[in-house]
Every structure is written in structure tokens, then in C-alpha cells.
C-alpha positions in Angstrom: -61.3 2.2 24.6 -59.4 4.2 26.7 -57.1 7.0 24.8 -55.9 9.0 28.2 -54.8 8.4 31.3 -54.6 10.8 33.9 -52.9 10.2 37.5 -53.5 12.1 40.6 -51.1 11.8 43.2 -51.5 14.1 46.5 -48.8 13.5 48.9 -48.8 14.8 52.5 -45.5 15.0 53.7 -45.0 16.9 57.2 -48.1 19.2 56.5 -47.1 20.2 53.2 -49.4 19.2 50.3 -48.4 18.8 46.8 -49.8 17.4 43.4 -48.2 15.7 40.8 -49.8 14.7 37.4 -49.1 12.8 34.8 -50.7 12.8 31.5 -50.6 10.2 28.7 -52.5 10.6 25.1 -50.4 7.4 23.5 -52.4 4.4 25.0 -53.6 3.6 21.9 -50.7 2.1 20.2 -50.9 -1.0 22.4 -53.5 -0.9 24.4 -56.1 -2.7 22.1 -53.9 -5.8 22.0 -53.7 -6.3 25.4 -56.4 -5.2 26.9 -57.9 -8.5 27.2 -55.1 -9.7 29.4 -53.6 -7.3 31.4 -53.5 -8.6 35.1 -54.7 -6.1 37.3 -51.2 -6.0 39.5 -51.2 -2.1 40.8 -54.0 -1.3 42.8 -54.0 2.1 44.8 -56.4 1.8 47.5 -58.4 5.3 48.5 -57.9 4.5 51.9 -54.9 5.8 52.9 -51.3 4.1 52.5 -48.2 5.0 54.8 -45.0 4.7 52.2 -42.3 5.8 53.9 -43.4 7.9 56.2 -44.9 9.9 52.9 -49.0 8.9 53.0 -50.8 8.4 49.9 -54.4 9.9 49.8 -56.0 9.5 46.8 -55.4 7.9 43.6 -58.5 8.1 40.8 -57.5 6.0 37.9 -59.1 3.5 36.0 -58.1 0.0 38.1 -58.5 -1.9 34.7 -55.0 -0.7 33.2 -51.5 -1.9 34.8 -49.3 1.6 35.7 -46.3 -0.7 35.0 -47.8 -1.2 31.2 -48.4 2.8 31.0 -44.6 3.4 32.1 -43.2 0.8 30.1 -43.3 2.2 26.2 -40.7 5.6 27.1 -38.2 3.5 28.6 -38.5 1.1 25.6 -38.0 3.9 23.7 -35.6 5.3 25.1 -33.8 2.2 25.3 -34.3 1.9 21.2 -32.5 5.6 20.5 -29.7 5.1 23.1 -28.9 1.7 21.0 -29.2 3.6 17.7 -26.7 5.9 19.1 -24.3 3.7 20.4 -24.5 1.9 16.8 -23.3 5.6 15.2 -20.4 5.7 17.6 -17.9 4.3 14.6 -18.9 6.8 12.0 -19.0 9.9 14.3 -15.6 8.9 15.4 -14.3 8.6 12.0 -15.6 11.8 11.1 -14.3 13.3 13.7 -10.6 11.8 13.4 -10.7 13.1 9.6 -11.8 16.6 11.0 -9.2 16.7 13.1 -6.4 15.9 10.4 -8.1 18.2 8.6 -7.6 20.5 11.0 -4.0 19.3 11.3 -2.7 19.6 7.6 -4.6 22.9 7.6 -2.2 24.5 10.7 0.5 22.8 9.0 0.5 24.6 6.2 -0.2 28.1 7.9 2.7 27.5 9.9 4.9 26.9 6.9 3.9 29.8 5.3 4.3 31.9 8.3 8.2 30.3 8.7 9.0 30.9 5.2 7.4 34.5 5.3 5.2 33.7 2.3 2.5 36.8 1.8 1.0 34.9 -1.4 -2.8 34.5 -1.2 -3.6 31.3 0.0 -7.2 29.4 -1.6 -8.9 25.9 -0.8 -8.7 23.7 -3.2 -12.0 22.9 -4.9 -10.6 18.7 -5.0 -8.7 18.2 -1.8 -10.2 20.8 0.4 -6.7 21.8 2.0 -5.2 25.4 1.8 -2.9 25.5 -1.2 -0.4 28.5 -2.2 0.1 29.3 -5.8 3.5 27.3 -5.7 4.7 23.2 -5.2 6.0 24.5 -1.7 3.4 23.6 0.1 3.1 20.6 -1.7 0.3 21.3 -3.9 0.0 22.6 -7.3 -2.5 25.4 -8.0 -3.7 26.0 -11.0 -6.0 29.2 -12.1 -9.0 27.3 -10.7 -6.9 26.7 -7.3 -7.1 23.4 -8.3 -4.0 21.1 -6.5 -2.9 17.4 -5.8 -0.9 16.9 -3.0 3.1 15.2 -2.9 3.4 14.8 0.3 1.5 13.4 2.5 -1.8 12.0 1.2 -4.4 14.6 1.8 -6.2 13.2 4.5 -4.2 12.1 7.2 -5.4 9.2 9.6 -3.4 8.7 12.6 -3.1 4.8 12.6 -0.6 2.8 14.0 -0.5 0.7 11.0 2.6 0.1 9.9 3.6 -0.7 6.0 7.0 -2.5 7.9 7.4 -5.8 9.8 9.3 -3.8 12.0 10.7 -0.9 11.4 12.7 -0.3 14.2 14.9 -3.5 13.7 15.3 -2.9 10.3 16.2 1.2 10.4 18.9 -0.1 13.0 20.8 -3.2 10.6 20.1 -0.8 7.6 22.2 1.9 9.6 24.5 -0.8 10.4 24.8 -1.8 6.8 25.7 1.8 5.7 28.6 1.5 8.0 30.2 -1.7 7.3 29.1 -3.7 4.0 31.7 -3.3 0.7 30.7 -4.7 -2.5 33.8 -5.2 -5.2 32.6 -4.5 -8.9 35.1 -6.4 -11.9 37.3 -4.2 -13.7 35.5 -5.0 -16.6 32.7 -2.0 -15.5 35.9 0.3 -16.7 37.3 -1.5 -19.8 38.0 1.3 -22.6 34.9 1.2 -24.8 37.3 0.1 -27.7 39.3 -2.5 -26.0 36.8 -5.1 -26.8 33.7 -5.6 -28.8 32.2 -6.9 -26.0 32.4 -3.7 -23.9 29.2 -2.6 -24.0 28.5 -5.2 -21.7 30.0 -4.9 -18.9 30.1 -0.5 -19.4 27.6 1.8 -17.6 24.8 2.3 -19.9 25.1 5.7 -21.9 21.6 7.2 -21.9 19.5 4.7 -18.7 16.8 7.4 -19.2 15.9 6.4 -22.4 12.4 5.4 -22.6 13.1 2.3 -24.8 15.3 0.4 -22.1 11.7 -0.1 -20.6 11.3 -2.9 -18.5 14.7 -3.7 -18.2 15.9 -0.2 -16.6 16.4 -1.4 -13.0 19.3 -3.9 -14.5 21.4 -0.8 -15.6 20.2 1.7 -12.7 21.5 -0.9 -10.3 25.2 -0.8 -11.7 25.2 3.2 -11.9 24.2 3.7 -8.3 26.5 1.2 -7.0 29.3 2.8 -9.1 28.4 5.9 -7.5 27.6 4.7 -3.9 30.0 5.1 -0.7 29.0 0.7 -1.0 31.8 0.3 -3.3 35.2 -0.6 -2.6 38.1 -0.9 -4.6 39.5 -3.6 -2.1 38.6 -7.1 -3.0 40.2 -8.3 0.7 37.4 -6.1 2.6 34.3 -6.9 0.5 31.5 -9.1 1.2 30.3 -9.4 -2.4 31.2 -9.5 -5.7 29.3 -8.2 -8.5 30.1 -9.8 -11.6 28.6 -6.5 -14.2 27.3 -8.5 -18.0 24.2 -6.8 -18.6 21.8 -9.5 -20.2 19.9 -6.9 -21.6 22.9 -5.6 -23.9 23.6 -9.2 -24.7 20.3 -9.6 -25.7 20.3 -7.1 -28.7 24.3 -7.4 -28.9 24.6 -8.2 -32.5 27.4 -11.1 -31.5 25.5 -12.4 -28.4 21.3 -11.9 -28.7 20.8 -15.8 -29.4 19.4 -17.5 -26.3 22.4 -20.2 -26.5 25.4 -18.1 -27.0 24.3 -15.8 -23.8 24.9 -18.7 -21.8 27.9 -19.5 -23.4 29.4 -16.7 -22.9 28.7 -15.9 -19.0 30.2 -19.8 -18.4 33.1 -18.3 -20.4 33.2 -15.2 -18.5 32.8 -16.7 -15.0 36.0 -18.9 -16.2 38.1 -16.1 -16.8 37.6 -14.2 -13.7 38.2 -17.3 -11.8 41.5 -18.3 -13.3 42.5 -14.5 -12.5 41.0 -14.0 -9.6 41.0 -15.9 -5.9 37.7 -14.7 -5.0 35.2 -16.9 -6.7 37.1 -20.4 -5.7 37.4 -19.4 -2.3 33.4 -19.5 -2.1 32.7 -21.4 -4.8 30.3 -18.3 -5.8 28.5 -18.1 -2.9 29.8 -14.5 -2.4 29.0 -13.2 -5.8 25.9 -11.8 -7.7 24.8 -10.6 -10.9 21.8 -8.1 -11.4 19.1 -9.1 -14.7 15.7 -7.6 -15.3 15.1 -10.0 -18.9 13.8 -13.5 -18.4 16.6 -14.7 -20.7 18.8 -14.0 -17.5 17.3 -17.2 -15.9 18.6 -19.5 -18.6 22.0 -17.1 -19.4 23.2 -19.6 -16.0 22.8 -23.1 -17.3 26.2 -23.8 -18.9 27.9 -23.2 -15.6 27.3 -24.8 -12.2 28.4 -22.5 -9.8 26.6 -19.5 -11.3 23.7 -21.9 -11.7 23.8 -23.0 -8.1 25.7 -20.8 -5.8 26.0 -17.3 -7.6 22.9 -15.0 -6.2 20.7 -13.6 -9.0 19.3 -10.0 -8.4 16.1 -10.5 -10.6 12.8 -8.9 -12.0 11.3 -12.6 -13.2 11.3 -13.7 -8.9 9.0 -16.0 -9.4 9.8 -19.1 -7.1 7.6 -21.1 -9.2 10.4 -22.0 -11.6 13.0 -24.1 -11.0 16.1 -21.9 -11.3 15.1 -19.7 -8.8 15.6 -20.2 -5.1 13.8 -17.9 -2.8 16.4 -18.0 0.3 19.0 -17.5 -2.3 18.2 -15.1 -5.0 16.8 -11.8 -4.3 13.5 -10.0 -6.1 14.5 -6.4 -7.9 11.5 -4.3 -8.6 11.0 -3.6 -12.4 10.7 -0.2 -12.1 10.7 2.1 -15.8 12.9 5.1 -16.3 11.4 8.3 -15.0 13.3 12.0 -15.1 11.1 13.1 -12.4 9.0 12.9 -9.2 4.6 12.4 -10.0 2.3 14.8 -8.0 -0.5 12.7 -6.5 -4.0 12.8 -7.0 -5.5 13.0 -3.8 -8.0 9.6 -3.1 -11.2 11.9 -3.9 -10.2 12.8 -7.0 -10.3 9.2 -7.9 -13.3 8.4 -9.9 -12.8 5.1 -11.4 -12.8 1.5 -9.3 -10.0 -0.1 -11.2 -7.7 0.5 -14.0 -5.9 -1.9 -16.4 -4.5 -1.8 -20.1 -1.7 -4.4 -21.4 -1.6 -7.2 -24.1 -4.0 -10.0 -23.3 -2.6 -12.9 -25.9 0.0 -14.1 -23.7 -2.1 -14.6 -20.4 -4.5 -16.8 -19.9 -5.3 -14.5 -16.1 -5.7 -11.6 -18.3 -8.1 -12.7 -21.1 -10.4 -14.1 -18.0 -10.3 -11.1 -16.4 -11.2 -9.2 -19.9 -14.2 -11.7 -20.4 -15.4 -11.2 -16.7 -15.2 -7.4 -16.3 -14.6 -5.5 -20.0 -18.2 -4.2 -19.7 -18.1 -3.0 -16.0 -18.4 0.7 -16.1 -16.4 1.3 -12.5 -13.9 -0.9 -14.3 -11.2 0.7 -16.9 -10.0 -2.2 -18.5 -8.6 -2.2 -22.2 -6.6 -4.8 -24.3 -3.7 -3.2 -25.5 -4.1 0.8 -25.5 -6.5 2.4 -23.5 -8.1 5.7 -25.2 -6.8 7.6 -22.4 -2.9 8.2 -21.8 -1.1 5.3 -19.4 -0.4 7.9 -16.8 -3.7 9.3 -16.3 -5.3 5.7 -15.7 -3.1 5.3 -12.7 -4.0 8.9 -11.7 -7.5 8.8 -11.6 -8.0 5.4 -10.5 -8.0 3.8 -6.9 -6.8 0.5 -7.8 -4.6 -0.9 -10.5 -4.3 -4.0 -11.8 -0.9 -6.5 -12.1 -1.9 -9.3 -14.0 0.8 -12.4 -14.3 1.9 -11.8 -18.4 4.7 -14.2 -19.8 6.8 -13.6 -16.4 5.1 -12.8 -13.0 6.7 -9.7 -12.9 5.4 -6.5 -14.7 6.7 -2.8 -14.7 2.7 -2.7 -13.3 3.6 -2.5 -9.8 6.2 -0.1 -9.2 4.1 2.3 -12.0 1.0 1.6 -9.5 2.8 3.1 -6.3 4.6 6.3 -8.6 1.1 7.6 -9.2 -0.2 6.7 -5.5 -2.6 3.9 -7.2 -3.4 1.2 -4.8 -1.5 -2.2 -6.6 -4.0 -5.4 -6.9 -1.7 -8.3 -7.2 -3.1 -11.2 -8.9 0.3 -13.0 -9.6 0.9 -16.8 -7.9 4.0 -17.6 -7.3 5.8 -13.6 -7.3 7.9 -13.5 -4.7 7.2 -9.8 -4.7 10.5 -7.3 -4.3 11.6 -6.6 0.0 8.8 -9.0 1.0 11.1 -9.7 4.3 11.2 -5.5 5.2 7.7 -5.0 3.8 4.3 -5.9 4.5 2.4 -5.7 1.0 -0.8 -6.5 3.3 -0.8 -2.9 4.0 -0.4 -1.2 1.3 -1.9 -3.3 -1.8 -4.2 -6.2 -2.1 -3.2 -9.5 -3.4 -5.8 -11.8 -4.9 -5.2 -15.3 -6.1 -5.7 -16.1 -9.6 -8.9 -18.4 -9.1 -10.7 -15.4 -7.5 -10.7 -13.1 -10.0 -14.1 -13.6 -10.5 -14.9 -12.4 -7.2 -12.5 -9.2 -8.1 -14.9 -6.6 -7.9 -16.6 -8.3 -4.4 -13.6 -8.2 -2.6 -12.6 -4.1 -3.9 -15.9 -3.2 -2.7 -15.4 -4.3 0.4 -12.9 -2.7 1.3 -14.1 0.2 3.9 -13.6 4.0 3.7 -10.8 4.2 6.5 -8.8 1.0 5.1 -8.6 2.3 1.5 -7.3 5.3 3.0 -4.7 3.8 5.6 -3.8 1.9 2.1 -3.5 4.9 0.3 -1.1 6.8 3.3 1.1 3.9 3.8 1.9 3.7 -0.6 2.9 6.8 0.0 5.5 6.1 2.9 6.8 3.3 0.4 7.3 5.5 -2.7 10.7 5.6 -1.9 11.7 1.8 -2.5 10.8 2.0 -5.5 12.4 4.8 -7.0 16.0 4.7 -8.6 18.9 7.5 -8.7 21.9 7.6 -10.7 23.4 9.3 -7.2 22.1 7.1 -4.7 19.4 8.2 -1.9 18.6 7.0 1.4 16.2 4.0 1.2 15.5 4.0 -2.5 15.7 1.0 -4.7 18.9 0.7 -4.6 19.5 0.5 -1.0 16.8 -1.9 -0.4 18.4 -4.4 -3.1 22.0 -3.9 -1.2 20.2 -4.7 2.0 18.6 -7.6 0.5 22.7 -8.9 -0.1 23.8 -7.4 3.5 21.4 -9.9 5.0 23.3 -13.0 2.6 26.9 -12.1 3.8 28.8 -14.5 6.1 29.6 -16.7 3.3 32.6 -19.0 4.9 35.2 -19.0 2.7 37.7 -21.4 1.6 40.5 -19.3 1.2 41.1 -15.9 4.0 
């Protein structure tokens, strides 16, 4: 068998002679299978050939191999490792985008220590790998370790032109519009002298809405203080576009006098009576042009014993499920259930992230929830506890990359809103939630929404997602944060400017009565 070639070419080319050789010692690899049949096509005579004008002398090779066959394995592989290459494109462009945020966030915070004439030591943070001060002004928070978790932004930016918005530019422009021109009227019962009536604490401000036991019903009383306090209020029924009508159902609910599920009722019919009979407003709509704001799913039956609240009145509500019957989607408006919180959180950057998922909550009332328990209790990438976890609440959401919202006795939990405080990526697995500024936002990118008959496929469809989505997933909650974040002075875009822009895009109700 034949393990080396060697080629002799001598060329004589205007008197000039030259020699070129080519050696190959890899035959072997093919050469015994084919052997047998290899056509003899490439002949090189010894008499002389004219190619060209170039004449080919001699040419002492071994006429039984094809040149072509000899030639053909480097360009194969070659072929095979520029393929290989090609297929790495993705990854090294990837790694090269984050290197060059990297980059990014790291000039950005030498300039910003440079502006503010900072001469504090500066350290890399062992989690994050960006350049943290000893201080929040950077937006990290070192520890002795130099240890930090970024605010603002995410640590690892990814220019993308992924968008949490439908459009942002149409809505930043009617939102502007909005601050300019929409009025909402509040009842002067939101001012009655605490004494006046025994019902006052009804319709009056909350006294302490940071109080950890209002719960799950704090976005019902942060609503009326920021309106209260917003430059959306008018005291001139004539130039406003809505009324808001301000019974909290929450009080009623633990009002000594009203926490029976029929006398609430009773008493809003009662109450929508009187401000009719003293007031034009509601009969010259019918309603239409008025709202009340309720985060307990007593609210949805509180409108039963009166038609107009039933049917025209819009309900600001946590319970938005358009599943039940006394809920109208093109009518009533979702509120995000957000719980009382005194102060911003400091995100764990995705990295420090160790755990898949993370859930804890009361199983007995959920039939979703017990499944999911069955399914994925023993899954060790999965942090999933009935009732308490052995951990605190907060650092479940901090150290996990998704969170769990599992439909309870309402589709609406608290679960959501705490998801995107602590920068957790919210897994929705709610039908029928008609979840809060659906119409401004696009969930899609920034949580995942699973229907209830796949949540045996849960941890398949987390898995999948890649590296770079996770992260654009992660960068757009954090744009976000801000809808879902209540102040008793109202801010630009929080909660309660979303929910008002939710009613700016009701008004035009024709009246009866100018």
C-alpha cells in the first residue's frame, strides 16, 4: 500500500527552471477503500506537454492514484472547520456584546466618579464583576467583602431593541397629554369630620396605609391618597371627566356595622342614592362617568343591589379576572395588588441567582397549586414550600430567577407585583387574569405566562429559555419597576398614573345633562 506520495513538477518557463514538490504522508486514511476503484483520470505524460505557453517535462508518480483524490481531503477539511466556525458565530457575538456592556457600565461608572470628584477606592465586585464604590451612589452596595447588587440598571446590559411597550412613543405622548388636561372630582365625603358619622372611616384616607396588616388590599387605600395629593384632582365637578365615588370595601369589610357580605351591598346602593339625589352628575351619565377603586373580592358582589354601579359604574379592581360575570374587560380596569413597602429593594444581579424557581403560599384553596406541589416539591432547582418556606419571603425572590403566581381563591395575588420589586422574573400561571396595563404593556417581555394545563411541562419550558432572553427579560422588569410602585406623593409613571391613564382612555362619556 502506498503511504507517500511525492510530485515532481519541473517547469520551463522562458529559460528559467524551477521545482515544486509536494509531499503527502496521509494516504492512508482512505486510500485502502478505494483503491480498488479509482479511475485512472490524470495522466501526466513524460513527453512533453505545452500548458499555456509553460511546458511540463517530467512528472514521476505512481499512475495508479487519481491527483484529484490526493487534493481532495484538505479542502474537505477545510471546508469542515470553516463550517464549525461559522456555527460559533452566535456565541462569539454574544460574548462579545456582553464584553462590550461590560466595558460600558465599567466607563460609566469611572465617569461618575470623576464628575462627582469621588477619591474613594473603587473594588470589583466578587458577584457582579462591575466596579463598585463603598457607597449606593454608584448604585451598588459594598460590603467589607466588596460584595454589591446593583439598582439600577441590571448588571449586564444588552443593547436590544426589545421593547417591554406596545409602543412607547404613542403612549409617552397621550400620557403627556393626559397630565395636561384630565380632572377627576373626589365626593366630599373623602373630608367628612371623623366624628360626623360612624361611617367615616369609610370614605376618610387611611391613617397608617404602611401598615403591614392592610396586605393585600393596600393598593385600594394608596389609590385614594395619591389622587388626593395629585395635580389630577379638581375641586370643580363642571371640568371633570370622572367621578370617584371613595367607600373603601376593605374598611367595610372589618367595619363592625358593615363586614357582612349583604349589608356591604346594601349600603353602596344606599350610598350611590344619596349622591344622586344631591348631585347632577351621576343621572346625567347614568354612571358611566364614575368609578370606585377595591382590592377585596367582596368588592365584586358590594354592586349587586344597584344597577347602575352594577352595569355602568367602572370598577378599579385587584380580582380582574374576566372570567366572572361581573366583570367586563372593556369596562372595568385591572389595579395591581401591590403590598405596602417604606422603601426601594437593591437587586440581585441575575448571577447571583442560584435557584430555578421559587414559590411558598397556601395550597388548600387551589386546585393549580396542590398539582404543582405534587409535580415539582422534590425538584432540587425548584424552591417550592406550602405555606412558609424555611427561608424569609424576601430572600426567595432575591435569589431566584423565576417566581411563581399561582391562581389562589381570586386570580390575582400580591405575587406579581412582589416578583418585579425584587427583579424576579414573574411566571404567570393564572387563566382568565386580565393582568394590570395589559393595553401599555407587553407582559411577553418581561415574564412568562403558562396555561394552567401545562404546568406539568413547567420546568421544560423555564429551561428553555436561552442565556440572552432571560437576560433581555431580566433588563426590561427592571424598566417596569416603576408601574408598580405606589407613593403617597404621586411620581411620574408609577402605579398610580398608569391606573389614571387606564380611566383617561374611558373619558368621552356623552352625557345627558351639559
Amino acid at each position: 500500500m502506498l503511504t507517500e506520495a511525492r510530485i515532481s513538477l519541473k517547469f520551463i518557463d522562458y529559460g528559467c527552471k524551477r521545482t515544486l514538490c509536494v509531499r503527502i504522508s496521509w494516504v492512508r486514511v482512505l486510500c485502502h477503500c478505494y483503491h480498488s476503484s479509482l479511475v485512472k483520470t490524470f495522466q501526466i505524460m513524460r513527453r512533453g506537454t505545452v500548458l499555456g505557453g509553460v511546458r511540463l517535462l517530467q512528472v514521476p508518480f505512481r499512475a495508479s492514484w487519481n491527483a484529484y483524490f490526493l487534493l481532495f481531503p484538505p479542502f474537505a477539511i477545510l471546508l469542515i472547520a470553516s463550517l464549525m466556525i461559522l456555527s460559533l458565530r452566535p456565541e462569539i457575538l454574544l460574548l462579545k456584546s456582553s464584553a462590550s456592556a461590560h466595558n460600558e457600565a465599567n466607563v460609566t461608572n469611572a465617569f461618575q466618579l470623576n464628575v462627582r470628584g469621588k477619591s474613594k477606592e473603587s473594588h470589583e465586585c466578587v458577584s457582579c464583576s462591575l466596579p463598585c464604590a463603598s457607597s449606593l451612589e454608584n448604585g451598588c452596595e459594598c460590603n467589607s467583602t466588596y460584595q454589591c447588587s446593583n439598582l439600577y440598571p441590571p448588571p449586564l446590559q444588552i443593547k436590544t431593541k426589545a421593547s417591554p411597550y406596545h409602543n412607547w412613543e404613542l403612549f409617552n405622548a397621550d400620557y403627556q397629554e393626559m397630565l395636561k388636561k384630565f380632572k377627576i372630582f373626589v365626593y366630599q365625603d373623602v373630608s367628612m369630620d371623623s366624628e360626623s358619622s360612624p361611617f367615616s372611616s369609610v370614605f376618610l384616607p387611611h391613617r397608617n396605609p404602611l401598615d403591614p396588616k392592610i396586605g393585600n388590599y393596600f393598593s385600594e387605600h394608596a389609590f385614594k391618597l395619591a389622587l388626593l395629593k395629585s395635580s389630577l384632582l379638581t375641586h370643580r365637578p363642571e371640568e371633570a371627566h370622572f367621578f370617584f365615588m371613595p367607600f373603601s370595601i376593605n374598611v367595610m369589610r372589618n367595619h363592625p356595622l358593615l363586614h357582612s357580605a349583604s349589608s356591604i351591598p346594601n349600603f353602596v346602593a344606599d350610598y350611590v342614592l344619596r349622591i344622586s339625589s344631591e348631585f347632577r352628575f351621576w343621572n346625567a351619565s347614568g354612571g358611566a362617568d364614575h368609578f370606585f377603586v377595591c382590592c377585596h373580592s367582596v368588592g365584586r358582589e358590594a354592586v349587586t343591589k344597584h344597577f347602575g354601579v352594577r352595569n355602568n359604574a367602572i370598577q378599579v379592581t385587584c380580582s380582574s379576572s374576566y372570567f366572572q360575570r361581573l366583570y367586563t374587560e372593556h369596562k372595568d380596569i385591572a389595579l395591581p395588588q401591590i403590598w405596602p413597602r417604606q422603601h426601594d429593594e437593591v437587586l440581585n444581579p441575575p448571577n447571583a441567582r442560584t435557584k430555578l424557581v421559587f414559590f411558598a403560599g397556601r395550597v388548600q384553596n387551589s386546585r393549580i397549586r396542590q398539582e404543582l406541589l405534587k409535580l415539582w416539591q422534590n425538584d432540587t432547582s425548584f424552591s417550592i414550600f406550602s405555606g412558609h418556606a424555611p427561608f424569609s419571603y424576601a430572600e426567595g425572590f432575591r435569589r431566584s430567577k423565576y417566581c411563581l403566581h399561582l391562581k389562589g381563591y381570586e386570580v390575582n395575588t400580591a405575587r406579581v407585583s412582589d416578583a418585579i420589586h425584587y427583579g424576579c422574573i414573574p411566571v404567570v400561571i393564572s387563566d382568565y387574569y386580565d393582568l394590570p396595563f395589559a393595553n401599555i404593556l407587553d407582559w411577553s417581555k418581561f415574564s412568562i405566562v403558562v396555561n394552567e394545563r401545562d404546568v406539568a411541562r413547567l420546568k421544560y419550558i423555564l429551561t428553555s429559555v436561552s442565556e440572552r432572553r432571560y437576560l433581555n427579560l431580566y433588563q426590561n422588569l427592571c424598566k417596569v419597576r416603576e408601574h408598580f410602585t405606589w407613593h403617597v406623593t404621586p411620581a411620574s409613571y408609577d402605579a398610580f398614573h398608569m391606573t389614571a391613564y387606564q380611566l383617561w382612555l374611558r373619558r368621552g362619556v356623552h352625557r345627558l345633562v351639559a
